[in-house]
N, C-alpha and C positions, 0 to 999 in steps of 0.2 A: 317264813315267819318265825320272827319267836314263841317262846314260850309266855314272855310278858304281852305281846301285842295275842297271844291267842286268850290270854285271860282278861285283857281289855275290853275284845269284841264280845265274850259270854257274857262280863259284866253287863255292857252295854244292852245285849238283848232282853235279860234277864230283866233289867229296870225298866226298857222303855215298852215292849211287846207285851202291854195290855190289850185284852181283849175291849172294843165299843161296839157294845151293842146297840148303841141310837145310831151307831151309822151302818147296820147292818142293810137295809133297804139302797143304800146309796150306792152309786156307781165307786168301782176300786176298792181299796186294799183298808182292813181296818185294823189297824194300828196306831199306837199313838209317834212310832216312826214316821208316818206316812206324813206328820206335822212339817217334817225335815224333807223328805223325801220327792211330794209333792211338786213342791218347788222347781226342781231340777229336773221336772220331765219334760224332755222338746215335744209337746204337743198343745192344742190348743182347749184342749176340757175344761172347764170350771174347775176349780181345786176342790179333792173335799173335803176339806177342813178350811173354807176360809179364815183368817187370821179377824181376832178381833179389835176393831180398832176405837173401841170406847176407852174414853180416856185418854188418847194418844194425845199429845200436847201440839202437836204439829198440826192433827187435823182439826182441833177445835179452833186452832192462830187462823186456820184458813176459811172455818165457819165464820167466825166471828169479822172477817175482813171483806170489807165491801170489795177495795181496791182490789186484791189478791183473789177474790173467788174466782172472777172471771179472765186471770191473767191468762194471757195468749205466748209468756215467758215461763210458765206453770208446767214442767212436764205431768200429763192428766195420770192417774193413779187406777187400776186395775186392781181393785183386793179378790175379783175370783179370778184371778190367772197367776200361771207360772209365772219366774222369770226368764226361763225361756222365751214366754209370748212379749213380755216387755222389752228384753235385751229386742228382738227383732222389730217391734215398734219403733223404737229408740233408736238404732242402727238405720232406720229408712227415711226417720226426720233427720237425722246430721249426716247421711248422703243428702236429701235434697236439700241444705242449706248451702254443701260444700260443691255442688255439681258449679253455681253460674261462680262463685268466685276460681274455681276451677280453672275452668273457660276463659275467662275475661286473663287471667293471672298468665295461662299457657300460651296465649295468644300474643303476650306482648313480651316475652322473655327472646332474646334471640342471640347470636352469640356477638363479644364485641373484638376476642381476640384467640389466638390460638397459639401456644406454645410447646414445642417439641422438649420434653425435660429428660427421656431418655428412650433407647432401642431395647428390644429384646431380640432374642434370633426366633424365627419364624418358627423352628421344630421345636420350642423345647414345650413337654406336653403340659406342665403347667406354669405358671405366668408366676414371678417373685413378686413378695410386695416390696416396691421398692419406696411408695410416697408413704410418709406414714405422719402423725397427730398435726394434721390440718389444724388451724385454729384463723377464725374468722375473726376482725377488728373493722369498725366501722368511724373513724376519724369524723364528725361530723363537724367540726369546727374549718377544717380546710378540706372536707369534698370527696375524702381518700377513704378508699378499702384493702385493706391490711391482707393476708392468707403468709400465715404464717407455716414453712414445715419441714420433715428432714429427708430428706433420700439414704437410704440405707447404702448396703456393700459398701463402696469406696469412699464414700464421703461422710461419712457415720459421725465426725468433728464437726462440721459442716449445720448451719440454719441458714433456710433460706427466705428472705423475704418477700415476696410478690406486693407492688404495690400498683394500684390503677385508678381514676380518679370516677369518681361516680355518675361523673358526664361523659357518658363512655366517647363521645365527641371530640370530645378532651383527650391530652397524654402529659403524664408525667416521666421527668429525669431517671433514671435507673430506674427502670420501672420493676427490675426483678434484680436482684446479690443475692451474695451468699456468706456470711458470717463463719470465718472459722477457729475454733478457740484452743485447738490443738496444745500445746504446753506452755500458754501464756499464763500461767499462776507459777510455770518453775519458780522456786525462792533466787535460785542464782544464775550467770551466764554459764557456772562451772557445770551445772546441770546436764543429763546426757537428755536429748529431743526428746529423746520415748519415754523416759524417765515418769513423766508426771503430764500425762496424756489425756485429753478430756473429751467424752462424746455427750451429747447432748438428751439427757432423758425426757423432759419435757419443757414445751415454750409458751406463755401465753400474754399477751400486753396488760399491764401495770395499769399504764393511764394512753393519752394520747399520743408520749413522749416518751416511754420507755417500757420497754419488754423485761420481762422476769423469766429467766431459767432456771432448768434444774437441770446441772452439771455431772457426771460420773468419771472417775479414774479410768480409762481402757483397760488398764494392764490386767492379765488373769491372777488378783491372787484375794485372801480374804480380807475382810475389811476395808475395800473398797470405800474412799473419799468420795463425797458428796457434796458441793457449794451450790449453795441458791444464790445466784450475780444476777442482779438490775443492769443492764444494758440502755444507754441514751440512747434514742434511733439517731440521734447528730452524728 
């Protein structure tokens, strides 16, 4: 710690650790920290210091409203408990909301195809990332789902586009390419290949009809070239 954060925490004590003597009878700690404190213990005690809530403008919108008092969309309010005790309320109404959609959701996913995109050798003890910024598009005008992304090492030029129709019954034409943009911005033929080389930083669809990249220079040196190119999927 520093010297500043050690003059922080004196300050702090030194203002808020008054003694309360009206809550010397009551279960815990009497301080007027324990305002703060309270709050954050995982147990289920009554606070002691419950918070006062006269006046709070929330809670008289909710006195005053027929419809609202008795909402069943209301999460219900606990002013002598932690948040501890609420987080754990709260955590076991949105499991049981999320259990049957769960179910019903996992039940009917199953797979519609399966594609080999590369090998790794069996030994090596950790596994490369070779797939890398997935980007989902969902074509609703004609049926189609998009997964856009790049394979590292060798193909680092290289987008590939996965396309499948949403009837998985169904199949579409080229169902899977690969884009490679390697030195097509050269200015001239006279240009050497490598010269003016381009891997692909990020890809994500535009509209229904065209994807948006963002382009990089390969070569190692500074000031690396940058283009953001609209691609037609035609």
């Amino acid at each position: 710690m520093t010297q500043k954060d050690i003059t922080f925490v004196a300050d702090f004590l030194t203002e808020h650790f008054n003694e309360a003597p009206e809550l010397y009878n009551r279960k815990g700690k009497y301080f007027n920290v324990e305002r703060v404190g309270q709050y954050l213990k995982d147990e289920d005690d009554d606070l002691v210091s419950p918070p006062n809530t006269e006046g709070n403008q929330w809670f008289n919108f909710l006195k005053d409203s027929t419809h609202l008092k008795e909402s069943p969309l209301l999460f219900p309010y606990y002013p002598e408990k932690s948040l501890h005790f609420v987080k754990r309320q709260m955590e076991g109404i949105i499991d049981q909301c999320l259990q049957k959609p769960a179910d019903v959701i996992g039940k009917s996913v199953h797979q519609a195809v399966c594609m080999s995109l590369y090998k790794i050798s069996q030994s090596e003890d950790s596994t490369p990332q070779l797939f890398k910024l997935p980007f989902l598009w969902n074509d609703k005008t004609s049926n189609l789902h998009y997964v856009l992304f790049t394979m590292l090492e060798n193909s680092i030029s290289k987008i590939h586009i996965l396309r499948r129709h949403t009837d998985t019954s169904r199949s579409v034409s080229n169902g899977i390419l690969a884009v490679e943009f390697g030195n097509f911005l050269n200015n001239s033929i006279n240009e050497s290949s490598d010269s003016r080389c381009y891997s692909c930083l990020d890809a994500h669809f535009y509209d229904d009809e065209t994807v948006t990249v963002v382009l990089k220079e390969s070569v190692q040196q500074e000031g690396k070239e940058r283009v953001l190119a609209q691609l037609p999927l035609s």
